[in-house]
C-alpha positions in Angstrom: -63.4 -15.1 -30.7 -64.2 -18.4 -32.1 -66.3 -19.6 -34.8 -69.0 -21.7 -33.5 -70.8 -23.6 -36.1 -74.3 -23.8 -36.5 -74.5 -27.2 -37.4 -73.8 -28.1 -34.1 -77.1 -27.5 -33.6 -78.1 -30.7 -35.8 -78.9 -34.2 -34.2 -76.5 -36.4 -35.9 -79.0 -38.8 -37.5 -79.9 -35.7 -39.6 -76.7 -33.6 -40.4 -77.5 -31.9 -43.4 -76.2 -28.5 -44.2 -78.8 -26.0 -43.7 -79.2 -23.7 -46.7 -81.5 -21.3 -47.8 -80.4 -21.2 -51.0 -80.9 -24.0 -53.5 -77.8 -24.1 -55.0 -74.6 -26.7 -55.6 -73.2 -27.3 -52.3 -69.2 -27.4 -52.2 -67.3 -28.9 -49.8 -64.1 -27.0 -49.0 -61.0 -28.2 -47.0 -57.9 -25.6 -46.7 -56.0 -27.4 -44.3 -54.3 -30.4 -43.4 -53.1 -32.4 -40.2 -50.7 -30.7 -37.7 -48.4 -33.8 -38.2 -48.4 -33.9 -41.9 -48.0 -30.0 -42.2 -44.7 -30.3 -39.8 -43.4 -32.9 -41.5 -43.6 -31.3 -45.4 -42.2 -28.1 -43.7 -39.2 -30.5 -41.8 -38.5 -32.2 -45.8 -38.7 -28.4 -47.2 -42.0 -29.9 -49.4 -45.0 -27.9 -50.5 -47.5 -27.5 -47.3 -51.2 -28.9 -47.2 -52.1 -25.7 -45.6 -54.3 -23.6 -48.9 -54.6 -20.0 -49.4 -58.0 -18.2 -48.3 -58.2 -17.7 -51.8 -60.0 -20.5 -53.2 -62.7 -20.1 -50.7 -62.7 -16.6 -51.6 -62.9 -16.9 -55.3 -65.2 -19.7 -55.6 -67.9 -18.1 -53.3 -67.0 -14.8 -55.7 -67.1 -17.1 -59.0 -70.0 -19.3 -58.6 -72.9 -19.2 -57.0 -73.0 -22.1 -54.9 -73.0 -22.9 -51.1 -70.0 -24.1 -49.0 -69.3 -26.3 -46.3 -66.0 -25.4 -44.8 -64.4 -28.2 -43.3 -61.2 -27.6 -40.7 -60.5 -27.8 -37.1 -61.4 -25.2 -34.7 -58.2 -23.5 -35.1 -58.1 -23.9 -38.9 -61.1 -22.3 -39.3 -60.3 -19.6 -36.6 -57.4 -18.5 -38.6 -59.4 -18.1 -41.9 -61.4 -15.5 -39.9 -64.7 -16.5 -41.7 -68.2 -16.3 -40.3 -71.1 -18.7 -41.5 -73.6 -16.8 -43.6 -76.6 -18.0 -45.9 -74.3 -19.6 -48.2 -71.6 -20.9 -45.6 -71.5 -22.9 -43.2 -68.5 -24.8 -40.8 -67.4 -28.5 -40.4 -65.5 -27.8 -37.8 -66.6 -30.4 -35.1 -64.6 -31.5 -32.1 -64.6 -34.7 -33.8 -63.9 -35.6 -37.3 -66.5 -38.3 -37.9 -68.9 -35.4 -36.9 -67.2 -33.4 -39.7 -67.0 -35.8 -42.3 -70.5 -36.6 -42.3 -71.1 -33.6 -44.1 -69.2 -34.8 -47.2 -72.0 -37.5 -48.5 -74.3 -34.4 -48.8 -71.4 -32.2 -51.3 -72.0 -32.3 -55.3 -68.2 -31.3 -55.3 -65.2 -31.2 -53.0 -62.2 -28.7 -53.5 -59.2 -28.6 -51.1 -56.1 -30.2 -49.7 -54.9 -34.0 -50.0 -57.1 -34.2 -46.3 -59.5 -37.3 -45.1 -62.3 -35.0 -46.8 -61.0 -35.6 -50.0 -60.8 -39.2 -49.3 -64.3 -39.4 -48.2 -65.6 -37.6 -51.5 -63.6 -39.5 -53.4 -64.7 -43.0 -52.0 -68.3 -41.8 -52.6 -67.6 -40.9 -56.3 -68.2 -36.8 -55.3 -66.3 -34.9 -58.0 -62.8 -33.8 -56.0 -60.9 -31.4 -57.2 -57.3 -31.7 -55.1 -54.8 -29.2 -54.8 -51.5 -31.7 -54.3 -47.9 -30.5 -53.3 -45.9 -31.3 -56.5 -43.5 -33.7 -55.2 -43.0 -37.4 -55.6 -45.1 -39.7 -52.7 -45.3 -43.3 -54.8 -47.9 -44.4 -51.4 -50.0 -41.3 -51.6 -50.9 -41.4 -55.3 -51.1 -44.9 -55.7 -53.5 -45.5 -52.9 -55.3 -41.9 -52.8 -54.7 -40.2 -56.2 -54.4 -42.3 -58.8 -57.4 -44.8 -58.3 -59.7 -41.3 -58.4 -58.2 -39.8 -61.2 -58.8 -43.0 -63.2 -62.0 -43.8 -62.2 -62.7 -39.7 -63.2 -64.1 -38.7 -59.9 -60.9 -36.6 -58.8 -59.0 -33.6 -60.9 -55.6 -32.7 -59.4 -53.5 -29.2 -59.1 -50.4 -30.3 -58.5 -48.2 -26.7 -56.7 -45.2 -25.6 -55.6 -46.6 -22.8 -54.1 -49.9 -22.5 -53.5 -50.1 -18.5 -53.2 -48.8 -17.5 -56.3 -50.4 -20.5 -58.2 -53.9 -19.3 -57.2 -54.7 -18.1 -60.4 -53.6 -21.2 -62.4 -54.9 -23.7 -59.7 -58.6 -21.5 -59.6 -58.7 -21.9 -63.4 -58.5 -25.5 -63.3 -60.5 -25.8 -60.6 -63.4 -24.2 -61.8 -62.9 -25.9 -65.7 -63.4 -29.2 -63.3 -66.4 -28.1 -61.8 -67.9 -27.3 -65.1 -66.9 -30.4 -66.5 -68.3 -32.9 -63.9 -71.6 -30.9 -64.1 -71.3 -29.5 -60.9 -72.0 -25.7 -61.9 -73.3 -24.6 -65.4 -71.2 -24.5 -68.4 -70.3 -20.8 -69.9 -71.3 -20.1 -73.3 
């Protein structure tokens, strides 16, 4: 069965998330385009496809609600259903999607058109980047971020068994831009 996302229900003039909870919202992007996926997989690179486990730990971590962003069929495979504190961007199209991100404190996920869009608007992005050498990717999408201090990156191999380390630096991130409160 398919996850149907109740912010369909929102005119689009007025797509905020709606949240009980007042908390940080996060914008969270596992996924990555069919065509970019294949072709990583085709040059035996590190896939934009993230493990359920960042979602997982940071709604286990922080307190904070989450916009999931994906496709249909991205989302469908997580197997997640919206609750109080999460809700899916998973639109037929994107644009619908992506006017979600203006309304994030913080972005974590994939090198994806969501992290672009945070980034653009100066949202703290923290990007989990396949660890390989793609000169127009980070000069045009990566670098420019990480210089201006809007964007962290985790640069993986493999994106499994580097949760721990890539969660780590994720949340340090989000503590440092301000996002969620520092630990004593």
């Amino acid at each position: 069965m398919s996850a149907v996302p109740v912010l369909l229900a929102l005119t689009v003039s007025t797509r905020e998330p709606p949240f009980a909870l007042s908390r940080p919202l996060i914008g969270v992007h596992l996924g990555g385009s069919r065509l970019s996926i294949d072709e990583q997989k085709k040059r035996g690179l590190p896939t934009k496809d993230l493990p359920a486990g960042i979602l997982q730990r940071l709604r286990s971590t922080i307190e904070c609600n989450v916009v999931l962003f994906g496709t249909q069929l991205e989302i469908d495979t997580l197997g997640v259903v919206e609750d109080a504190t999460l809700k899916l961007a998973c639109f037929p199209e994107v644009i619908d999607s992506l006017a979600l991100a203006p309304h994030c404190h913080a972005f974590v996920g994939s090198d994806s058109a969501v992290k672009t869009m945070t980034s653009m608007l100066k949202i703290p992005s923290i990007v989990w980047l396949g660890d390989y050498t793609d000169p127009f990717r980070d000069r045009a999408f990566i670098e420019p971020y990480v210089r201006a201090g809007v964007m962290k990156v985790f640069r993986y191999r493999d994106a499994s068994k580097e949760l721990d380390e890539g969660m780590r630096l994720a949340l340090a991130a989000l503590r440092e831009f301000g996002v969620v409160p520092m630990t004593p």
